[in-house]
Structure formats: structure tokens, C-alpha cells
N, C-alpha and C positions, 0 to 999 in steps of 0.2 A: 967451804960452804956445803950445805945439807941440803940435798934437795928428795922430795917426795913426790908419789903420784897425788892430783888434788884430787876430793873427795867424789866419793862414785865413781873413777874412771875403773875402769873394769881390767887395770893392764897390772902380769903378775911380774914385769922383770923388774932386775933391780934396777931403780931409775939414777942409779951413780954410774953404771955403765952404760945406761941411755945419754945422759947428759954428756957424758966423753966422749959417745960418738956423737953425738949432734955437735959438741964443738970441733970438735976435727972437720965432719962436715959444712959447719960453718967458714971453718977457716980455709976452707977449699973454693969456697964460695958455693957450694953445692947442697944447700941446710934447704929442702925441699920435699915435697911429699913424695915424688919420684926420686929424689935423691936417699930418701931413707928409707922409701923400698927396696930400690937396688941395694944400697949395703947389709941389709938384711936377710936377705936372700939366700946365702949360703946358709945351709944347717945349725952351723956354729955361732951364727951373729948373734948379737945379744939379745934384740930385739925380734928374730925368727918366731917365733913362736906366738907372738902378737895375732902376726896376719895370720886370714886365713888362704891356704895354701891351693886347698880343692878347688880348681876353676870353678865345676858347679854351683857348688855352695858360693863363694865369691860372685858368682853373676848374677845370682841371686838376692846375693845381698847388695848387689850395686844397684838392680833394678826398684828394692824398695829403696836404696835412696834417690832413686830417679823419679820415684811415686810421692816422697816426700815434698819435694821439691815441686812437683807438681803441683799438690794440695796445698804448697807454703805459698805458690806461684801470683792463686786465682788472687783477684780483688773485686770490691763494689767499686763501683765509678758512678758519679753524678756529676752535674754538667756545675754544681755550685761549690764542689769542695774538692780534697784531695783524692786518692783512690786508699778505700780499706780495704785490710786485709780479711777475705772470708773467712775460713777457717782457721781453727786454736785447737791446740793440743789444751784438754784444762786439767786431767789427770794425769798423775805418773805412772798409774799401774796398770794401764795398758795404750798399745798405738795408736785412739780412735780420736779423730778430729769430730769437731762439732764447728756446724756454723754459725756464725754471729746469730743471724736471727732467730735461733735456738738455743743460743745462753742465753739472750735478753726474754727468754720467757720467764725464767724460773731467776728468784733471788740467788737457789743456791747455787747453779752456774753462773748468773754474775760476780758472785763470791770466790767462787776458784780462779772465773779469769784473773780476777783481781789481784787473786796471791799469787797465779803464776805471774802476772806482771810483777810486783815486787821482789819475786824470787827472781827472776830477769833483770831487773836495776838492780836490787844486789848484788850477782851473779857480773853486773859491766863494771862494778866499783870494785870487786873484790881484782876485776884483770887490768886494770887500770889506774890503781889507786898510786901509783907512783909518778904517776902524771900530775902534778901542784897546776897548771893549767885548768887540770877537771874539777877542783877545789868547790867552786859554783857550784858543779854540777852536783857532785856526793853531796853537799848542804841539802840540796834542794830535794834528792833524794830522802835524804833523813826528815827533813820539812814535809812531805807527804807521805813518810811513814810513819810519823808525828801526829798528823794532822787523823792520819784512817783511825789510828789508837781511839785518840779523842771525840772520832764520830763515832770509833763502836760503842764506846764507853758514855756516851747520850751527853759529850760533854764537847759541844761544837762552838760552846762559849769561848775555849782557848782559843780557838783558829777561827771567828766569825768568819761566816762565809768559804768557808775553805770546801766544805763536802764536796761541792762541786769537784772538784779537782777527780774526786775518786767514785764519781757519777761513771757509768756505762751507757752510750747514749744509742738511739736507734742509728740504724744507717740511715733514715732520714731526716737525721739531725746532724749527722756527719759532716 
């Protein structure tokens, strides 16, 4: 079997000597985020040169994902629905969240959110798709990337009624 890193992951070892160690790891019982630190650790692992080494630099970057996690954290809460999520990442090219009530100003932040949600269901179907169980769920997925096509295309005749689906609604409709 072939295996490769998936697209955009940022990692340069060879992922045939990653996978060899992760299954020894595995079969150790030990296939763990701290487990494949430790083995990595020595200069020669295959994986070394992944992490980064500098405590500084490291605590630094653990703090922004302590900060991500923050902003991934907040939510809106109303007394009539579930709790939303405030902020979205809606671009790739660079780190800056934006809050809901500042995408729904503009169409063309409602638009990104949009495609980074699709790029998100795609992204669950593409790590999951081996699951026949999720079978519904990919349909359904393709059914409302089906459906957006056809709204942008001014042809909502296919899917009456369907826009909805890919409406962005206020938080206080939420």
C-alpha cells in the first residue's frame, strides 16, 4: 500500500517511514500524540524534524493555539435555540476571525462563509467516506451542493424550495 501526506499538510518526511512508525506504535498500543512525540525525539527519528524543537518558538505556538481555541470557544446563546458559534475563519490567507454579525452584513462574507462550510463537508466526506453508514449523510451533502449550483445558476426550479437550506440566517433567527 502507498500512502502520501493529504493535500496542504505542510509535513516533508517520507510518509512510508511515518506509517511504519505509527504502526509499530500502534501495535504497542502506544499510537498517541505523546506517543509520537516521544519516538521522535531522538535526532534520527524519522519524524524529528516535523516538530518544532525550540521551547520558545513551541510555547508560542501552543499559546496561539490556546487563543484559537478560545475564539473557536465563544458562542451566542438565546433562551429559544441552540448556542452559535461567534466567530469564523472565512478566509485562507490569513489568521483573522470575523463575527457572525459582521458576515451577515455583506453578501460577499455570507459567500465565503458559505464555501468554507462546503469546503468543511467536503473535507468530513473526504475522512470518512469509508464509513457506508454515512452513505445519507455524503448524499445529502452532494444534495446541497447540488442545490447552491442551481441557486447560483437563478435555476431554483430544480430544487423548489431548497435556497433555504443555504440561507445565512441572523442570530436572531437562530
Amino acid at each position: 500500500m502507498t500512502y502520501k501526506w493529504k493535500p496542504g499538510a505542510r509535513i516533508k518526511a517520507d510518509p512510508q517511514k511515518a506509517v511504519e512508525m505509527m504502526q509499530e506504535l500502534e501495535q504497542a498500543g502506544n499510537l498517541s500524540a505523546k506517543g509520537l512525540l516521544d519516538a521522535n525525539r531522538p535526532e534520527d527519528a524519522p519524524l524529528h524534524n516535523e516538530f518544532e524543537w525550540n521551547d520558545g518558538v513551541a510555547a508560542e505556538k501552543y499559546r496561539e493555539q490556546q487563543a484559537r481555541h478560545i475564539i473557536n470557544s465563544l458562542v451566542i446563546v438565546r433562551e429559544d435555540s441552540q448556542p452559535v458559534r461567534n466567530y469564523f475563519k472565512i478566509s485562507e490567507g490569513n489568521g483573522n476571525y470575523t463575527s457572525l454579525s459582521v458576515i451577515l452584513e455583506s453578501e460577499d462574507t455570507k459567500e465565503a462563509l458559505l464555501n468554507r462550510a462546503k469546503k468543511e463537508l467536503l473535507a468530513f466526506e473526504m475522512k470518512y467516506r469509508t464509513l457506508e453508514a454515512l452513505a445519507g449523510v455524503f448524499n445529502a451533502i452532494h444534495e446541497i451542493e447540488t442545490t447552491r449550483e442551481g441557486v447560483n445558476n437563478g435555476n431554483s426550479r430544480t430544487n423548489p424550495g431548497r435556497e433555504r437550506l443555504w440561507q445565512v440566517r441572523q442570530p436572531a433567527q437562530l
